[in-house]
Wavefront OBJ file of the C-alpha trace (Angstrom):
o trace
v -18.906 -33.662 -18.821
v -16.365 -31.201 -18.384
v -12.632 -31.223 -17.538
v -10.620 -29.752 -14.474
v -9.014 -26.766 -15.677
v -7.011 -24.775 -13.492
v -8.471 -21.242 -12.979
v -5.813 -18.804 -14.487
v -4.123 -15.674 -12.475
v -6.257 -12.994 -14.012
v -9.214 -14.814 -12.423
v -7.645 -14.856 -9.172
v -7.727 -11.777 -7.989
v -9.321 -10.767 -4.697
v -12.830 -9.583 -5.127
v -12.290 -6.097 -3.689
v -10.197 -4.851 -6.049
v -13.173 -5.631 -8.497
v -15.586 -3.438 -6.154
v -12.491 -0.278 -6.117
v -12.082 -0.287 -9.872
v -16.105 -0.621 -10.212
v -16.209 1.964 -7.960
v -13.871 4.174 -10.060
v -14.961 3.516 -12.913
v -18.247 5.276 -11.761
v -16.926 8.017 -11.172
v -14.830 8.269 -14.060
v -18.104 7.585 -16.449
v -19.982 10.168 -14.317
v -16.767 12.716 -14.647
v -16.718 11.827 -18.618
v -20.429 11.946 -19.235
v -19.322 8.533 -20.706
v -22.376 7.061 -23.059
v -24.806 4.135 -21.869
v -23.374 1.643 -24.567
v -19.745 1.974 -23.521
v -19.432 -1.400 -21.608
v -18.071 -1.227 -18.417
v -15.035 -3.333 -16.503
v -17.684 -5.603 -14.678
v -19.454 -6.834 -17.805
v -16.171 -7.514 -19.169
v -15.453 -9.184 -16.098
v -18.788 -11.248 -16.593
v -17.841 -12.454 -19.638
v -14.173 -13.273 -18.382
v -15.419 -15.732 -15.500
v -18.310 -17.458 -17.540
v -15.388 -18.074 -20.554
v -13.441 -19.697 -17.742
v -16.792 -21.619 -17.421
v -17.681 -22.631 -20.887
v -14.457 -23.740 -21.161
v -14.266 -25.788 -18.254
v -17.947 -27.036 -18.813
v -18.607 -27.020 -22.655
v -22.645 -26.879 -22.346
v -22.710 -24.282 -20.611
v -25.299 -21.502 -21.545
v -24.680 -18.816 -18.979
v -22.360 -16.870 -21.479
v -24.978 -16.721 -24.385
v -27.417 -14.968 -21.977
v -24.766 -12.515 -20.900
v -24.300 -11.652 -24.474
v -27.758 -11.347 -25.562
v -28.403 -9.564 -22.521
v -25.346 -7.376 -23.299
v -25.858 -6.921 -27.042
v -29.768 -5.943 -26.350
v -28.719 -3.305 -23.626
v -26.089 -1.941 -25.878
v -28.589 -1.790 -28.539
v -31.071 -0.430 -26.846
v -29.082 2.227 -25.134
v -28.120 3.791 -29.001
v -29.311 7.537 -29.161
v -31.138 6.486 -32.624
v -32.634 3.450 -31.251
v -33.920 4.737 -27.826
v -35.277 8.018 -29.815
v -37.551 5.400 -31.708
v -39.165 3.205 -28.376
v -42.320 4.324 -26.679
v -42.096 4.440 -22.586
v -43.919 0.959 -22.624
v -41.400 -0.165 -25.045
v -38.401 0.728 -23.574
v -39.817 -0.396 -19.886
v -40.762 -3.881 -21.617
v -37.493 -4.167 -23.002
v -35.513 -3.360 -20.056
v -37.493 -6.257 -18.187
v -36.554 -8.641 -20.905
v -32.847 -7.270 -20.620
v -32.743 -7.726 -16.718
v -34.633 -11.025 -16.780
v -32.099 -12.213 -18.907
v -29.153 -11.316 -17.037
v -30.278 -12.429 -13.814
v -31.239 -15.687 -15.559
v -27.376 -15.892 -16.666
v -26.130 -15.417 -13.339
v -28.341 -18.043 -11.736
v -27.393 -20.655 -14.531
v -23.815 -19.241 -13.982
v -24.278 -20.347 -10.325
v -25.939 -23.707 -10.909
v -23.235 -24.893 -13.925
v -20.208 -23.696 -11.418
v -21.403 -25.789 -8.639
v -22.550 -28.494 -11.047
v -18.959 -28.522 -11.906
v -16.959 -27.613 -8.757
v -19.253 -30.849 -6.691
v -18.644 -33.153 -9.699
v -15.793 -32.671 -11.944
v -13.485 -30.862 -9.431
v -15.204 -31.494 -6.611
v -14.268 -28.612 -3.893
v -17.305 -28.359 -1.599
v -18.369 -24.958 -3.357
v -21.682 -24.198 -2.390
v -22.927 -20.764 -3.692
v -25.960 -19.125 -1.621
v -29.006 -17.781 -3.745
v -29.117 -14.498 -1.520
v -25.578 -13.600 -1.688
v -25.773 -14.918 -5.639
v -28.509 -12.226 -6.647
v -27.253 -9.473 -4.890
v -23.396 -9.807 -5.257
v -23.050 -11.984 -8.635
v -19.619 -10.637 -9.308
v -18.024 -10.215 -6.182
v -19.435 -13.163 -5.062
v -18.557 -15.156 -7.932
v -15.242 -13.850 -7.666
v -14.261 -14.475 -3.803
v -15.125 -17.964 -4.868
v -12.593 -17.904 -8.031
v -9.392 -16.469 -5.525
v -10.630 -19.031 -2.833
v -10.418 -21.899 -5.683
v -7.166 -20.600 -6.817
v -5.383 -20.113 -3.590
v -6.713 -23.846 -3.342
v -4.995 -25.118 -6.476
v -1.979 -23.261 -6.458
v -1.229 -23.756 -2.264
v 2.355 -26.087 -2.002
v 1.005 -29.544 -0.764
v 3.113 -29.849 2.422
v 2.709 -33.756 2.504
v 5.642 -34.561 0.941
v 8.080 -31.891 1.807
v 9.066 -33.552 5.044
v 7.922 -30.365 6.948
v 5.999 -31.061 10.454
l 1 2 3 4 5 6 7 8 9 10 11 12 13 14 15 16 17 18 19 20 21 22 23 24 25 26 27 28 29 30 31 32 33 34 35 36 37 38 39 40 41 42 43 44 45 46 47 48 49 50 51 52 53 54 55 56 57 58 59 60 61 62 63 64 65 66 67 68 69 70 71 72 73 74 75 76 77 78 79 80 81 82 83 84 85 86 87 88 89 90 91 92 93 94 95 96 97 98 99 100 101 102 103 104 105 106 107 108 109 110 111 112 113 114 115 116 117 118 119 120 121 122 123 124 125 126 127 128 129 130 131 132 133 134 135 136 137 138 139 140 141 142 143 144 145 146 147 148 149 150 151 152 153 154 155 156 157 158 159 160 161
């Protein structure tokens, strides 16, 4: 089972500011004419909240299908690779890819309320709606929630009314 570990700063951060630098960060890629395979700030950010998870639960899996869903999109997106696919291919491929990733997230969702009803138990409860369609965000406003929650003086014993 896994342990209660406090969720650090970097992870605490509001989840807007996640949507303004995504938000910048397209613009900045379509400014650059930055490549496909370049990761971007939210798939680092993926990987930052499901290492927070792996280490707090140790079986968890969601971070190996972010990667492989990660390392197949970067691989596929190579000039020399993609030059290679045929349009069924490439369309087959990019199911896998997005199968895969919205598997992670889903697993992502199940192992953090698996762990935030039993090992740390917080009343999380994490819709499937708002799960598919704002993963990130989502995931995040649940992170600065948790760590406002951990890191709030307890005012029990302070002798304040």
């Amino acid at each position: 089972m896994g342990k209660q570990i406090r969720i650090p700063k970097i992870l605490a951060i509001d989840w807007w500011w996640l949507l303004i630098v995504g938000l910048f960060e397209t613009y900045l890629r379509y400014l650059f004419h930055l490549p496909d395979w370049v990761p971007s700030i939210s798939g680092f950010w993926v990987f930052l909240q499901a290492g927070w998870l792996l280490k707090a639960e140790p079986r968890s899996r969601a971070i190996y299908y972010y990667a492989c869903s990660t390392l197949a999109e970067i691989i596929v997106s190579m000039p020399w690779v993609s030059r290679f696919l045929s349009n069924y291919l490439a369309a087959f491929l990019g199911f896998c890819i997005a199968a895969t990733w919205i598997a992670g997230i889903f697993i992502f969702r199940a192992e953090m309320v698996r762990h935030f009803t039993q090992t740390e138990p917080r009343g999380v409860e994490l819709g499937p709606i708002m799960t598919f369609f704002f993963n990130i965000l989502y995931f995040q406003y649940w992170f600065h929630q948790i760590y406002v929650e951990q890191n709030e003086p307890d005012l029990r014993f302070t002798g304040t009314a």
